[in-house]
C-alpha positions as a Python dict, from the first residue, in 0.01 Angstrom:
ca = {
    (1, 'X'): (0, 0, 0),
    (2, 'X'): (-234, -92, -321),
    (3, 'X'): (-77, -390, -450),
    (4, 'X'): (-71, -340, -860),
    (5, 'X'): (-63, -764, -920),
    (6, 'X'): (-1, -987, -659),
    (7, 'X'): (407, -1054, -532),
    (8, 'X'): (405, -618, -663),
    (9, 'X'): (621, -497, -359),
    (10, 'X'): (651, -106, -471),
    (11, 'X'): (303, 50, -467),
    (12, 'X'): (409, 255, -751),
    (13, 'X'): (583, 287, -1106),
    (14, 'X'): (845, 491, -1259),
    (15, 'X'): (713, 716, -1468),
    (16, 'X'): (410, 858, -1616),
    (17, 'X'): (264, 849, -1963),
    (18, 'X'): (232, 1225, -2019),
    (19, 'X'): (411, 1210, -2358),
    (20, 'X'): (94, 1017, -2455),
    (21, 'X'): (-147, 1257, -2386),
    (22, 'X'): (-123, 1480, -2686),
    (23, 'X'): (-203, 1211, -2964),
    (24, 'X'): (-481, 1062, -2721),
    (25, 'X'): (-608, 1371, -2691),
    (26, 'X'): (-641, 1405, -3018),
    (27, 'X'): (-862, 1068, -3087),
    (28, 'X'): (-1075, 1169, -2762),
    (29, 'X'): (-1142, 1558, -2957),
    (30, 'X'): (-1265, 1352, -3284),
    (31, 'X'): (-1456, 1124, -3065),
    (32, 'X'): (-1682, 1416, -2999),
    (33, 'X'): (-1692, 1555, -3295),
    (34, 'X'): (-2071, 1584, -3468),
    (35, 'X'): (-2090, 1291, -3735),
    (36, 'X'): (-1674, 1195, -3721),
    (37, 'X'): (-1809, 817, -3731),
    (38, 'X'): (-1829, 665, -4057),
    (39, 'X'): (-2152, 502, -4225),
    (40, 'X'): (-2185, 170, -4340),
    (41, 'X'): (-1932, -73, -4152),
    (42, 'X'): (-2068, -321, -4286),
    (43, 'X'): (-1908, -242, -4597),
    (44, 'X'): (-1629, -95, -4498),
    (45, 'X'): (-1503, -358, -4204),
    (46, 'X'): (-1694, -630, -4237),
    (47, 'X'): (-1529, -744, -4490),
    (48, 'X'): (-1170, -780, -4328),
    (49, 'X'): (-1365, -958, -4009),
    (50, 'X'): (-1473, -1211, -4245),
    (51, 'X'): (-1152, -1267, -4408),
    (52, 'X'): (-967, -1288, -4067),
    (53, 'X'): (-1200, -1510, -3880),
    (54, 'X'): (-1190, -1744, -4172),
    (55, 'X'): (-799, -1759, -4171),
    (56, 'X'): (-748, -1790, -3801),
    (57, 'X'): (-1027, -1979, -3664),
    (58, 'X'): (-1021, -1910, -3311),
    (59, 'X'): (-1327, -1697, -3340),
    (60, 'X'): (-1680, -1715, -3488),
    (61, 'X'): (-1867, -1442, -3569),
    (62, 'X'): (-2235, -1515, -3417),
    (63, 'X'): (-2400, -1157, -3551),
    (64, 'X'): (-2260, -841, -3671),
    (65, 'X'): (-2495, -529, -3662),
    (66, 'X'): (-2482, -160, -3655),
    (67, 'X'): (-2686, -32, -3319),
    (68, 'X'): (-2871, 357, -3323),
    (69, 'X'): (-2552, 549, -3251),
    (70, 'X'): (-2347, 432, -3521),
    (71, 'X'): (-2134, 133, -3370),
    (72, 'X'): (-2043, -134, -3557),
    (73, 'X'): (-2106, -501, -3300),
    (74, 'X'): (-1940, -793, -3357),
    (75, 'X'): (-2031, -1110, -3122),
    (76, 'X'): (-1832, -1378, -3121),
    (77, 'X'): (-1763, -1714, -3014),
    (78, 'X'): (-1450, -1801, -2916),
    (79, 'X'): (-1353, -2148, -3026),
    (80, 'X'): (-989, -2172, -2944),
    (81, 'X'): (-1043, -2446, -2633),
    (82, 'X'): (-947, -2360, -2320),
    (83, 'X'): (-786, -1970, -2276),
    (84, 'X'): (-772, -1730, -2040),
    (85, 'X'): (-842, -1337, -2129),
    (86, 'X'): (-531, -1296, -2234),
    (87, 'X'): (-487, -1591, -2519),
    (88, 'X'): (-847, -1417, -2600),
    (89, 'X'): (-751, -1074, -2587),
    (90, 'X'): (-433, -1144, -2821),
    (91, 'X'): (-686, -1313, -3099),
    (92, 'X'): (-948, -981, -3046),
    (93, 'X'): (-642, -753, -3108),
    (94, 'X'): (-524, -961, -3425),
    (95, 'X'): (-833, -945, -3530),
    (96, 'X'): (-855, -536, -3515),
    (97, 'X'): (-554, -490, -3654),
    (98, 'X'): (-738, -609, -3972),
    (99, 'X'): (-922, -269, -3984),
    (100, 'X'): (-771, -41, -3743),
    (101, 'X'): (-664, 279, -3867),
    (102, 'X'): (-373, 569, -3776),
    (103, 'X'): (-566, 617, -3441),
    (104, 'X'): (-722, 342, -3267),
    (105, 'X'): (-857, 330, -2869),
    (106, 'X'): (-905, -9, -2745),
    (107, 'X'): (-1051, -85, -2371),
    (108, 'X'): (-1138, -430, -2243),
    (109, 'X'): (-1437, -518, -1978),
    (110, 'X'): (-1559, -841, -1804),
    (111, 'X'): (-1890, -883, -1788),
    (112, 'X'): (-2036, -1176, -1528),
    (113, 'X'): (-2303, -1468, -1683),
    (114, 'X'): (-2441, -1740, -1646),
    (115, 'X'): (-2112, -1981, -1690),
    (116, 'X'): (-1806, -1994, -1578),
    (117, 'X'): (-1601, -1785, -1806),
    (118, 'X'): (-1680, -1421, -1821),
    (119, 'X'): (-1792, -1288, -2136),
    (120, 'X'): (-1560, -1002, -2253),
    (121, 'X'): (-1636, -689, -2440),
    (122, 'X'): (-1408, -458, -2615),
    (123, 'X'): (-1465, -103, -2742),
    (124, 'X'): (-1289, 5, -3017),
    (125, 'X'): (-1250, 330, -3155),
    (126, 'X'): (-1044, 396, -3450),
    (127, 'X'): (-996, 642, -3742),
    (128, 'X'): (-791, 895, -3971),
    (129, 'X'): (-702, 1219, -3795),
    (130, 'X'): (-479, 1364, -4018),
    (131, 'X'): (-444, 1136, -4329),
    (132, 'X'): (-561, 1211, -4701),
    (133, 'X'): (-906, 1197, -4625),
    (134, 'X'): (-1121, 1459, -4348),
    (135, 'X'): (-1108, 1303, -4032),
    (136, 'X'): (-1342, 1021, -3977),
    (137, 'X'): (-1366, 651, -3758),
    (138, 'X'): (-1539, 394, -3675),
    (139, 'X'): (-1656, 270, -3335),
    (140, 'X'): (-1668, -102, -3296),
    (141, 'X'): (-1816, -341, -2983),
    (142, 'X'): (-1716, -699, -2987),
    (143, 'X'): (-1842, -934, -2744),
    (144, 'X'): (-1703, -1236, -2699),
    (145, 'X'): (-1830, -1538, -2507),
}
């Protein structure tokens, strides 16, 4: 049996997340859509980063740029003393939730370096599918260290 987490004595759920599908679907379609991501994020997001890491102060922005296909990337320092990924993870998605729109993908990696904590990277996708406006998103990397 594949243990899920480590005293996990079933091997298996309950259910599946098929009722999900539809509206993830959805975001995946406009995620390959010709130009759906939005220009300038620096004007458009930045601005609520700035605002939020200033408030909460668990996080420093380091350098934001926009790379050659269109994503917006944050890296950060975090500066909350000593967490593990998830007291870090909960700050990252406050801090989305300052520009994350009807639709929003989020997916967390580890990466190894050179110290003892991992350095974590999360890509965000998020946008209007069906709002006032034609479709359109953003697609955001933040690194933290």
């Amino acid at each position: 049996m594949a243990r899920r987490w480590d005293n996990d004595e079933r091997g298996h759920g309950v259910a599946d997340a098929r009722q999900l599908v539809a509206g993830a679907r959805e975001l995946v379609i406009a995620f390959d859509a010709p130009d759906w991501v939005a220009e300038d994020p620096e004007l458009h997001l930045k601005p609520h980063v700035d605002a939020w890491l200033r408030a909460d102060g668990r996080l420093a922005l380091t350098r934001a740029y926009s790379d050659d296909h269109g994503a917006f990337i944050l890296d950060l320092n975090w500066l909350g003393g000593p967490a593990g990924p998830g007291e870090v993870r909960a700050a990252v998605y406050a801090l989305i939730g300052q520009f994350a729109e009807s639709a929003t993908y989020v997916r967390q990696r580890r990466y190894a370096n050179d110290t003892a904590v991992p350095k974590l990277r999360f890509e965000v996708g998020t946008g209007e599918l069906d709002g006032a406006f034609a479709s359109h998103g953003h697609t955001v990397l933040i690194d933290v260290s």
